[in-house]
PAKELO-718553 format. One record per residue: residue in three letters; x, y, z of N, C-alpha, C, CB in turn; residue number from 0. Coordinates in pm, whole numbers. Glycine has a CB too. Example, Ala and Ser with C-alpha at 12.3 -4.5 7.8 and 13.67 -1.06 7.14 Angstrom:
<pts>
+------+--------+--------+--------+--------+--------+--------+--------+--------+--------+--------+--------+--------+-----+
: rest :    n_u :    n_v :    n_w :   ca_u :   ca_v :   ca_w :    c_u :    c_v :    c_w :   cb_u :   cb_v :   cb_w :  nr :
+------+--------+--------+--------+--------+--------+--------+--------+--------+--------+--------+--------+--------+-----+
:  Ala :   1319 :   -569 :    780 :   1230 :   -450 :    780 :   1320 :   -330 :    780 :   1131 :   -447 :    905 :   0 :
:  Ser :   1285 :   -225 :    708 :   1367 :   -106 :    714 :   1290 :      3 :    787 :   1408 :    -60 :    572 :   1 :
+------+--------+--------+--------+--------+--------+--------+--------+--------+--------+--------+--------+--------+-----+
</pts>
This chain:
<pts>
+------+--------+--------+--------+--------+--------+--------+--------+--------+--------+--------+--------+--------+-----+
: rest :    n_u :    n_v :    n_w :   ca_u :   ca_v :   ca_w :    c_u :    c_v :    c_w :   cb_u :   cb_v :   cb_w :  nr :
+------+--------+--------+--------+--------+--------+--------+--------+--------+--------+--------+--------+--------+-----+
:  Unk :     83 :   -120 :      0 :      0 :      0 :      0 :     87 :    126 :      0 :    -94 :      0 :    122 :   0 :
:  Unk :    171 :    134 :     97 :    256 :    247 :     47 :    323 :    291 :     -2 :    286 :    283 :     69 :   1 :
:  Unk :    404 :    168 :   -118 :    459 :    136 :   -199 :    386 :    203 :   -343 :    472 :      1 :   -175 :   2 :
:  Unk :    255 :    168 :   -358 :    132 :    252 :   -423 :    106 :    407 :   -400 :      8 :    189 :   -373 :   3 :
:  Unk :    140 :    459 :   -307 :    113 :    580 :   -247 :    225 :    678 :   -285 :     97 :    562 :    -98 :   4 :
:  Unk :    314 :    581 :   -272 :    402 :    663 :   -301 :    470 :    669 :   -488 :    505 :    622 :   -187 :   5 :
:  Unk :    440 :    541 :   -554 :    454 :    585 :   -701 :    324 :    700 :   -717 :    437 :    436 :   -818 :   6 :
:  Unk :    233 :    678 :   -669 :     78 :    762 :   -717 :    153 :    961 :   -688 :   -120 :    696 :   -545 :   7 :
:  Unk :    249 :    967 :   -515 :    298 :   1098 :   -537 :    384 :   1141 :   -626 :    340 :   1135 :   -449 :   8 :
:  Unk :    440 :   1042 :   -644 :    569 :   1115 :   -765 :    521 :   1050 :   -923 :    781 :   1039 :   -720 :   9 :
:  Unk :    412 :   1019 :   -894 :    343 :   1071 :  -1058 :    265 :   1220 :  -1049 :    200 :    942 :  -1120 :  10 :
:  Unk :    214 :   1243 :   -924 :    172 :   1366 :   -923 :    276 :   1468 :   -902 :     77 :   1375 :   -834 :  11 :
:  Unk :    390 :   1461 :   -856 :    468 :   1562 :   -852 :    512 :   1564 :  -1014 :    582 :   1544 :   -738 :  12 :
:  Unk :    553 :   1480 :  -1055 :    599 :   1512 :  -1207 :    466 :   1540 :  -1288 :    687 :   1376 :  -1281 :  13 :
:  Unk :    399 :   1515 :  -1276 :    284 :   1588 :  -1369 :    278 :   1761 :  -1300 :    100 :   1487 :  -1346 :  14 :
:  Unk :    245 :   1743 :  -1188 :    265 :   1922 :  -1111 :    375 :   1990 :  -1182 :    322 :   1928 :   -922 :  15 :
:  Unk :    484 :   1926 :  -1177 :    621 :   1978 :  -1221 :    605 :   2072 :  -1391 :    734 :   1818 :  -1233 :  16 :
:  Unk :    526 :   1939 :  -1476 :    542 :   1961 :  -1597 :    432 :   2080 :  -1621 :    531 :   1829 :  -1679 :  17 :
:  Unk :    337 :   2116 :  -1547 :    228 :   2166 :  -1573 :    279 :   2332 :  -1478 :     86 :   2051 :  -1520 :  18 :
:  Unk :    342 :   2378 :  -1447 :    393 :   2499 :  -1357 :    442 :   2555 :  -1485 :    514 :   2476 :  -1219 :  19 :
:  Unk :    383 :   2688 :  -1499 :    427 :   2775 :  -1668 :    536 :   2853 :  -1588 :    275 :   2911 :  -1773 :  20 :
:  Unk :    570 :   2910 :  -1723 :    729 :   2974 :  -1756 :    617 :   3112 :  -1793 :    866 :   2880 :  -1923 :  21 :
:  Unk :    736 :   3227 :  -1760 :    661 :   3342 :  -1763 :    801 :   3411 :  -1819 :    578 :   3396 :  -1609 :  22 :
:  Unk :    777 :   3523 :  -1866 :    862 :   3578 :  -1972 :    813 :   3773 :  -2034 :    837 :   3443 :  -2112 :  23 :
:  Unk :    885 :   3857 :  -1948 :    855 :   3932 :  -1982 :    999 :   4029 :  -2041 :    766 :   3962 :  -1890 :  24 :
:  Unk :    889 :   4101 :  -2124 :    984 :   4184 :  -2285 :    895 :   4334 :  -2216 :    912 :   4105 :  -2541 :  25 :
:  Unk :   1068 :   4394 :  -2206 :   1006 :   4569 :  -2194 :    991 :   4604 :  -2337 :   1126 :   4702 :  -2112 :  26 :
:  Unk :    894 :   4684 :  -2345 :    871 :   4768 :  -2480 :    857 :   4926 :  -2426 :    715 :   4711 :  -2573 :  27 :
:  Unk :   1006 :   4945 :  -2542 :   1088 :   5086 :  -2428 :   1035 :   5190 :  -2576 :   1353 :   5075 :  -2377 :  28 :
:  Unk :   1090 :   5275 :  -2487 :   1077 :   5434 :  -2619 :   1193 :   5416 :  -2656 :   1054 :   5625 :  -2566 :  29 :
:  Unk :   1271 :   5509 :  -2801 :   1387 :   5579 :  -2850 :   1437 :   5623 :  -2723 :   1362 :   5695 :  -2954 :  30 :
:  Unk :   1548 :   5632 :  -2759 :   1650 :   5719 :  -2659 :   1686 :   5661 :  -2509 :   1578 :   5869 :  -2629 :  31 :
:  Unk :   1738 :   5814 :  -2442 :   1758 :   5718 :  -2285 :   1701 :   5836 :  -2251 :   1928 :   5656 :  -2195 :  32 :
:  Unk :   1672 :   5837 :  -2063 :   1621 :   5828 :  -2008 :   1596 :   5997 :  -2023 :   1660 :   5744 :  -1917 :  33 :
:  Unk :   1654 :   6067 :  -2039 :   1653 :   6225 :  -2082 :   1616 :   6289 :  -2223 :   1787 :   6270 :  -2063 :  34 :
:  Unk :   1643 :   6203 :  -2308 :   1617 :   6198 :  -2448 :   1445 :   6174 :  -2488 :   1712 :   6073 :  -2504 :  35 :
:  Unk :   1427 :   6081 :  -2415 :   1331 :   5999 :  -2458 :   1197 :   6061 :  -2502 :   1312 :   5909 :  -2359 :  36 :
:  Unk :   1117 :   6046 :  -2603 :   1022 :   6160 :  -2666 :    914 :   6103 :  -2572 :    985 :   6163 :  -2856 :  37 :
:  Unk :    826 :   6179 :  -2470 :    689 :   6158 :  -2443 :    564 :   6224 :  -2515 :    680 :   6188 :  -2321 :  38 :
:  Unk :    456 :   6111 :  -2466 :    331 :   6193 :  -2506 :    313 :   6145 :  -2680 :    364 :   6387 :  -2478 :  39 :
:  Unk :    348 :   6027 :  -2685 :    328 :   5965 :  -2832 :    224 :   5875 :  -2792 :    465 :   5885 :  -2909 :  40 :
:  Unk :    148 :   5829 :  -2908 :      3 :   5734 :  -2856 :     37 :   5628 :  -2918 :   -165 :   5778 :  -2901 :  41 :
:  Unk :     -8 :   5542 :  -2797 :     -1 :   5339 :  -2767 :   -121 :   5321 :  -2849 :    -33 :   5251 :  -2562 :  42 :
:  Unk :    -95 :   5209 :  -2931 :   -190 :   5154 :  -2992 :   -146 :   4964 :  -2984 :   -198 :   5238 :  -3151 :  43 :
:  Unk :   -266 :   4929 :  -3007 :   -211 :   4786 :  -3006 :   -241 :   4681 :  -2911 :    -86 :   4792 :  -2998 :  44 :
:  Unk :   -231 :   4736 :  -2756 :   -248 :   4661 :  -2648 :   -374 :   4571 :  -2646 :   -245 :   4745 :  -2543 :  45 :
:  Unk :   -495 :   4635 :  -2659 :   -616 :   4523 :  -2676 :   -596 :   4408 :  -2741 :   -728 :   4568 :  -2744 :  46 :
:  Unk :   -568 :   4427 :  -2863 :   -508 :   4306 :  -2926 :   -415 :   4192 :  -2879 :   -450 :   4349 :  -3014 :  47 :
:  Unk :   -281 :   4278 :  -2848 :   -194 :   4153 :  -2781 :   -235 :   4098 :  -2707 :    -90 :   4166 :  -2724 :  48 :
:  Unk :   -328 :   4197 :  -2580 :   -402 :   4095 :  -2446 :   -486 :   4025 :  -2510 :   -493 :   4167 :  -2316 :  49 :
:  Unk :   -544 :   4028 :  -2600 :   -652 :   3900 :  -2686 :   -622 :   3760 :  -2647 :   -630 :   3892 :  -2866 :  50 :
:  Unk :   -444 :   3763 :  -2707 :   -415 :   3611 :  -2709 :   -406 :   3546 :  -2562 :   -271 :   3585 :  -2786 :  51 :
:  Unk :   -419 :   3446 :  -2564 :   -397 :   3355 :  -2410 :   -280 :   3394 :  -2373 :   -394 :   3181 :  -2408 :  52 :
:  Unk :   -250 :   3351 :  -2267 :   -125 :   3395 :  -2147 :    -44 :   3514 :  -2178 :     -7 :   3278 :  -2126 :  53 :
:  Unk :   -121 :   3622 :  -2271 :    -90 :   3746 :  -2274 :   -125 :   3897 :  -2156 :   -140 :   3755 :  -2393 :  54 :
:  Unk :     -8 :   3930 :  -2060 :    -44 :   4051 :  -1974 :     34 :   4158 :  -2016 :    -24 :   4031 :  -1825 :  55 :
:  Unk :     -7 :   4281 :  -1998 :     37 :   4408 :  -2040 :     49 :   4466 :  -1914 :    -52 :   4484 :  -2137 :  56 :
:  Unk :    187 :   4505 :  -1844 :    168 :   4547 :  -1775 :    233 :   4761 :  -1788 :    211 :   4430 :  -1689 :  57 :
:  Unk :    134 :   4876 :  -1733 :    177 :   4965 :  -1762 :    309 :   5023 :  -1693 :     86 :   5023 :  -1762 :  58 :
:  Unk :    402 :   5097 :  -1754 :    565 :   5141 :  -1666 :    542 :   5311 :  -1697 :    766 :   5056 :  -1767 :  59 :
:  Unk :    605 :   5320 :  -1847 :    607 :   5443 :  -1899 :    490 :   5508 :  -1937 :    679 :   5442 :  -1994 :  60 :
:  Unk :    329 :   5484 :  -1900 :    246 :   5522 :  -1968 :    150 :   5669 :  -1883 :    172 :   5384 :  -2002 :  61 :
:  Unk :     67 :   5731 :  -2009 :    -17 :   5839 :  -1934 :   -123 :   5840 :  -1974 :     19 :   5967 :  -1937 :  62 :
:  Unk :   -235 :   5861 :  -1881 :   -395 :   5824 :  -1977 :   -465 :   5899 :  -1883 :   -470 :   5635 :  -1998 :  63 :
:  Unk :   -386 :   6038 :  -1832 :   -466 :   6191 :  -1820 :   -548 :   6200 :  -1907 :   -389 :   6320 :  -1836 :  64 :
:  Unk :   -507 :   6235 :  -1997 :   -618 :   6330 :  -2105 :   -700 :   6200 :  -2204 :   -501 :   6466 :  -2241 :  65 :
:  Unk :   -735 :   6121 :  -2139 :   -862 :   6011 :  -2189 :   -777 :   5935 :  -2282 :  -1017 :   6083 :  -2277 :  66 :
:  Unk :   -648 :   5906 :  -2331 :   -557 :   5876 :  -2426 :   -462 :   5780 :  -2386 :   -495 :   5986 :  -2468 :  67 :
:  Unk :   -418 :   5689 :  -2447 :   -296 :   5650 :  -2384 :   -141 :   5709 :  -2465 :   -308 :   5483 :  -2383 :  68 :
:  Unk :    -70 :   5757 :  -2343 :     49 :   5809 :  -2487 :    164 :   5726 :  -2373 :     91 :   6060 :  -2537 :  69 :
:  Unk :    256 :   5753 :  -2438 :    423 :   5775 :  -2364 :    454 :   5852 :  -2251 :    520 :   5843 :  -2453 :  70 :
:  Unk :    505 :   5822 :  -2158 :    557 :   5902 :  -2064 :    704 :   5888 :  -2002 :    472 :   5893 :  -1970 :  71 :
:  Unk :    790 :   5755 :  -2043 :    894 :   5717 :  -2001 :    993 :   5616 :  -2056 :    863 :   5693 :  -1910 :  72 :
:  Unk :   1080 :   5595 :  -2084 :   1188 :   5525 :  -2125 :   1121 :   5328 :  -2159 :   1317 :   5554 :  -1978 :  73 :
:  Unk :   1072 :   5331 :  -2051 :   1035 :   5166 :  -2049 :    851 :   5175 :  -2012 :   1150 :   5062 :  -1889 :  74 :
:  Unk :    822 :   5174 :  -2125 :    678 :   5187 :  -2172 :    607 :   5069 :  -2078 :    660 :   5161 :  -2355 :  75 :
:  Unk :    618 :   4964 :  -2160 :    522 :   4864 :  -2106 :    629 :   4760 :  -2097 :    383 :   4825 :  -2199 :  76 :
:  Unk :    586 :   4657 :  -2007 :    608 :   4524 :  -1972 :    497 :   4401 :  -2047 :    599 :   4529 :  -1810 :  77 :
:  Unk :    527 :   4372 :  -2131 :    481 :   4243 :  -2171 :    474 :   4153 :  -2142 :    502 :   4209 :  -2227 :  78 :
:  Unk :    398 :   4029 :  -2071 :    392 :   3916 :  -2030 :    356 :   3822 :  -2050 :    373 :   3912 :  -1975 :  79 :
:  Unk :    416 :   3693 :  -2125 :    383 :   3560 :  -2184 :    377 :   3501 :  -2028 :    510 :   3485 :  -2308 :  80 :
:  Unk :    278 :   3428 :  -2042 :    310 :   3297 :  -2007 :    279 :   3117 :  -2073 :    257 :   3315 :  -1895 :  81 :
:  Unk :    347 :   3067 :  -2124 :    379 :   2934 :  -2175 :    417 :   2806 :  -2036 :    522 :   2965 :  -2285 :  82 :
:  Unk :    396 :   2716 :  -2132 :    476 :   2574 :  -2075 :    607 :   2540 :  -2060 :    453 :   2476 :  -2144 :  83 :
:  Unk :    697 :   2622 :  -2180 :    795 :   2635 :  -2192 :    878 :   2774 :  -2265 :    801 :   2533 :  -2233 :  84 :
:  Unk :   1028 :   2761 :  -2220 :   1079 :   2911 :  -2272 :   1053 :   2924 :  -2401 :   1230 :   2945 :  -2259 :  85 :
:  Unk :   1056 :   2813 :  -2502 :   1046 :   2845 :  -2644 :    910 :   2911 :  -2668 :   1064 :   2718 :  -2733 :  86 :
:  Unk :    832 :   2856 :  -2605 :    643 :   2937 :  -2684 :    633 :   3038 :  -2591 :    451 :   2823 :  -2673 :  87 :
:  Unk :    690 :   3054 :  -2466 :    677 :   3210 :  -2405 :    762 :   3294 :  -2474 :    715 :   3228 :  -2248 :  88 :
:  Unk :    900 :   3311 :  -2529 :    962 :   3391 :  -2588 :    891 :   3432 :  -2711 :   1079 :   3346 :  -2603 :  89 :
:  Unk :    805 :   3296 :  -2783 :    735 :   3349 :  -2934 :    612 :   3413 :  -2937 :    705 :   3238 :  -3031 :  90 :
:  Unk :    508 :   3410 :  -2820 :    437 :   3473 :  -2767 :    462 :   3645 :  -2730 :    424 :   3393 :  -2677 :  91 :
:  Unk :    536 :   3627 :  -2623 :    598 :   3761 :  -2599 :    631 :   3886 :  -2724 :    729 :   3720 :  -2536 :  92 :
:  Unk :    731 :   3810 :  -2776 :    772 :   3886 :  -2938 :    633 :   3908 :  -3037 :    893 :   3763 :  -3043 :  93 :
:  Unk :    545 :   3823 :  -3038 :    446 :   3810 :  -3130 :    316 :   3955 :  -3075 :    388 :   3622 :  -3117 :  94 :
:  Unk :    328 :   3939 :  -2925 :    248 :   4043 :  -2832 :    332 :   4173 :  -2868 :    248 :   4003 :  -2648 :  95 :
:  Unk :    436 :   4187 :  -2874 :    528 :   4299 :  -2879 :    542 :   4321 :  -3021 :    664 :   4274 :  -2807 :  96 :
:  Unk :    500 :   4245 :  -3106 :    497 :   4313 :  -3239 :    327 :   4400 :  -3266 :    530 :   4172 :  -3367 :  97 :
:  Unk :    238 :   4377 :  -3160 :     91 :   4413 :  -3234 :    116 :   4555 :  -3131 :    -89 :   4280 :  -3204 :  98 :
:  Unk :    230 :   4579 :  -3085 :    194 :   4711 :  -3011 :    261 :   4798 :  -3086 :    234 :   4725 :  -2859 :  99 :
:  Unk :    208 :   4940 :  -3113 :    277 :   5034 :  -3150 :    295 :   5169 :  -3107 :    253 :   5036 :  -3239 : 100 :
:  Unk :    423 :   5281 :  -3129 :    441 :   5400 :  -3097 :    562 :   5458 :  -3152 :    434 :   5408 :  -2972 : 101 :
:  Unk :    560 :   5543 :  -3216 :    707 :   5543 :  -3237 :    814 :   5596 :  -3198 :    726 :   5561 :  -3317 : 102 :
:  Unk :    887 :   5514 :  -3240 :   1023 :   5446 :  -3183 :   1035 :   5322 :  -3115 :   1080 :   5525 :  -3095 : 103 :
:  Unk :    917 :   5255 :  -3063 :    893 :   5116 :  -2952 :   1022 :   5021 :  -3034 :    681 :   5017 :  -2961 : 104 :
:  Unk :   1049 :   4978 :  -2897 :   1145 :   4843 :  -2976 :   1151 :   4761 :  -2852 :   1331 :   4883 :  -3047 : 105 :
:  Unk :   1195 :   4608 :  -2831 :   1243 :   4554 :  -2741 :   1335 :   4436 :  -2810 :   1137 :   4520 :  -2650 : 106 :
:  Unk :   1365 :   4382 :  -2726 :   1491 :   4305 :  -2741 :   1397 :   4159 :  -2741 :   1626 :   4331 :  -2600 : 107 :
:  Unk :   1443 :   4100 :  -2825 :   1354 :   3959 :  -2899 :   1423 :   3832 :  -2849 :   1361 :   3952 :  -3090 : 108 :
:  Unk :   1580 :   3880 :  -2786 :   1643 :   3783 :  -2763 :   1636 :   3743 :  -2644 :   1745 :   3794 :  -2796 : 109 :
:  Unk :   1525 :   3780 :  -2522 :   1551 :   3799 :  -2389 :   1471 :   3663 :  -2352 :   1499 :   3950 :  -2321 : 110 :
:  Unk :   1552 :   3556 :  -2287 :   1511 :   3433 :  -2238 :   1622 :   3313 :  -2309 :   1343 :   3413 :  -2280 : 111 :
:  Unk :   1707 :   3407 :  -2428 :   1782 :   3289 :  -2503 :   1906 :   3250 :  -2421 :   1831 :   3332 :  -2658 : 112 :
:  Unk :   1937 :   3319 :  -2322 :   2124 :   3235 :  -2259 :   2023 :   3153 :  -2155 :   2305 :   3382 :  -2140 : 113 :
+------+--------+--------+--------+--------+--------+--------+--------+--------+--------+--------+--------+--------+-----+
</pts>
């Protein structure tokens, strides 16, 4: 019997194991640095990316005083995949970070690869 009990936990721990997501977030920054940086440009895009599953937007650089969303800072938004694994959270992430726009937005596509 406990011989049973105990293959039955460590089938549930390895299923628990395999089933705990990977999370993966991509800043989507403005041009420039931190003095440079142009504010007061308008975000477009976000509804969309949050569309897809394990897609969060989280706000950093943003302003939505005047009923609008624009720019306000160096590191705009935080993007957030979450996947099963690093490969479909990194393609997620990038894929969320391509439907957003403003210009100058960019982030780094490579973040999760070392």
């Amino acid at each position: 019997m406990c011989f049973g009990a105990l293959q039955l936990a460590n089938l549930m721990a390895r299923r628990f194991h395999l089933m705990i997501p990977l999370q993966i977030v991509s800043s989507c920054a403005a041009k420039g640095t931190q003095e440079t940086t142009k504010k007061n440009l308008a975000i477009s895009g976000i509804e969309d990316a949050e569309s897809e599953d394990g897609i969060v937007v989280f706000h950093a650089g943003t302003d939505c005083s005047t009923g609008k969303l624009k720019t306000s800072g160096g590191r705009v938004l935080g993007v957030t995949a979450v996947a099963t694994n690093l490969e479909d959270a990194r393609d997620k992430a990038n894929a969320a970070c391509d439907k957003i726009t403003f210009p100058g937005a960019f982030w780094r596509s490579d973040i999760g690869c070392r």
